[in-house]
C-alpha positions in Angstrom: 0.0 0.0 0.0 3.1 2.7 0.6 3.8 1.6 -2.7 0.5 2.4 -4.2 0.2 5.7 -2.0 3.8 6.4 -3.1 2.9 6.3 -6.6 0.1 7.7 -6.7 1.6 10.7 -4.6 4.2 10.9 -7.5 1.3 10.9 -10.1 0.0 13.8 -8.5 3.2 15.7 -8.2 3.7 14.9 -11.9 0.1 15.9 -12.4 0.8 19.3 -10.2 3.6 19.5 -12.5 2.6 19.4 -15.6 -0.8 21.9 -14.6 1.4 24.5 -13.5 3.9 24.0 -16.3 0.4 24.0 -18.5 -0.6 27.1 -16.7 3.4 29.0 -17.1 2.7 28.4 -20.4 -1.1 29.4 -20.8 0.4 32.4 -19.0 3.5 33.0 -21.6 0.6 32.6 -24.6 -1.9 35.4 -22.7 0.9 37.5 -22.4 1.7 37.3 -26.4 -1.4 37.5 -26.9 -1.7 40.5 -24.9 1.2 42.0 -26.7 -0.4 41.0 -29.8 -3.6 42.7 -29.3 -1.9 45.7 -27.9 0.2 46.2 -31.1 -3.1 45.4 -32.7 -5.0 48.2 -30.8 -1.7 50.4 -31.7 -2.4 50.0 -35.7 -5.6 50.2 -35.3 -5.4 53.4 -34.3 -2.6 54.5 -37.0 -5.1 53.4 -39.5 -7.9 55.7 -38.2 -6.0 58.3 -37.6 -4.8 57.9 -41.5 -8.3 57.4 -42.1 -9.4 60.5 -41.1 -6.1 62.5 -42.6 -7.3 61.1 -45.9 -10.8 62.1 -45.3 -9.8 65.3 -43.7 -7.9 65.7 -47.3 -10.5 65.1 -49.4 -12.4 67.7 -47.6 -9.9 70.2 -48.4 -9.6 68.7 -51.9 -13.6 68.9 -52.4 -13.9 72.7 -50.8 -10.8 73.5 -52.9 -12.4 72.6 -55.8 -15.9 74.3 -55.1 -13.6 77.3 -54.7 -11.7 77.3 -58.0 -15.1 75.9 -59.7 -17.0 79.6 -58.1 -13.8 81.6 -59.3 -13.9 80.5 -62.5 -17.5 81.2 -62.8 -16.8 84.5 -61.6 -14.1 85.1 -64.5 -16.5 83.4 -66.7 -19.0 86.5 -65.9 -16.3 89.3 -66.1 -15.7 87.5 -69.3 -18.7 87.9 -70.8 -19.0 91.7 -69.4 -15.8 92.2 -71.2 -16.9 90.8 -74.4 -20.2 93.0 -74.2 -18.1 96.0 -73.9 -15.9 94.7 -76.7 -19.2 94.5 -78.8 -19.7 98.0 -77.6 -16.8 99.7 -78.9 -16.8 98.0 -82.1 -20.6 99.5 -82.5 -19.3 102.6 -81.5 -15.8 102.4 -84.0 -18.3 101.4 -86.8 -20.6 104.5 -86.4 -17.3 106.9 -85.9 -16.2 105.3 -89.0 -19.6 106.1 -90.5 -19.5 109.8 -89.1 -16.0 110.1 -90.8 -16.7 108.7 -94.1 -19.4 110.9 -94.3 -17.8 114.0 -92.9 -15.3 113.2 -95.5 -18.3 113.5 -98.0 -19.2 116.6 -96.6 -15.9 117.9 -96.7 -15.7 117.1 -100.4 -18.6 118.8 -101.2 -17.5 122.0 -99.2 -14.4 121.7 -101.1 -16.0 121.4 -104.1 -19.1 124.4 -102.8 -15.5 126.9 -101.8 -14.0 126.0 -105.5 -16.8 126.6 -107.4 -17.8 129.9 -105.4 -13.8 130.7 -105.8 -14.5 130.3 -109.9 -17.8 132.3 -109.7 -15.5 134.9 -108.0 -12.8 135.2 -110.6 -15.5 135.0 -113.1 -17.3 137.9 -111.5 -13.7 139.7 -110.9 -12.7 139.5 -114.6 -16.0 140.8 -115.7 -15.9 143.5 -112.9 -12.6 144.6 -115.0 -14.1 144.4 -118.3 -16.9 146.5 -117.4 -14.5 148.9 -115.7 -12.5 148.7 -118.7 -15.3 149.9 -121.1 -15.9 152.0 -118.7 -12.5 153.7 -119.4 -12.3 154.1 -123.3 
């Protein structure tokens, strides 16, 4: 019977032995895995904080965009104001033009009016001076 208590006494050590060998090494895995999970919490949070830097810059991005797209709008209207006034001054050449081809006209005719009075004149002056003339014999 010492024998049987003897071995069964050393079956239990063994048995203590391998539990809390079991249980070290249970131990050993929770902490990796605790390490594990903690560098897993740690990239977790590198992804949503790059997460919301790339949604942060696509805000940026979008507004950026809405800003260009309202300025160029803007100079799109200017634009158009500019060609009206364009529009304007080529009216506004065309009927100068107009004024001075016709003034020129005018001018030709005045010529023309001053020349033919200027002829009347030496007409009228060169029978002023044969009347005079007859006049005098």
């Amino acid at each position: 019977m010492a024998k049987s208590i003897e071995h069964m006494r050393n079956t239990l050590l063994s048995m203590v032995k391998d539990i809390k060998e079991n249980a070290n090494n249970i131990g050993a895995q929770t902490d990796y895995l605790s390490s594990i999970s903690e560098e897993l919490h740690a990239s977790s949070q590198n992804i949503e904080a790059a997460t919301n830097d790339v949604a942060q810059g696509t805000i940026n991005q979008a507004q950026d965009l809405s800003d260009i797209t309202n300025i160029i709008f803007e100079f799109s209207s200017q634009l158009e104001g500019i060609v009206e006034l364009i529009k304007d001054v080529y009216s506004n050449t065309i009927d100068v033009k107009n004024m001075a081809d016709s003034s020129n006209t005018d001018m030709e005719y005045a010529i023309q009016s001053i020349e033919s009075v200027n002829s009347s004149f030496s007409n009228l002056t060169s029978k002023i001076q044969e009347v005079g003339k007859m006049f005098l014999r």
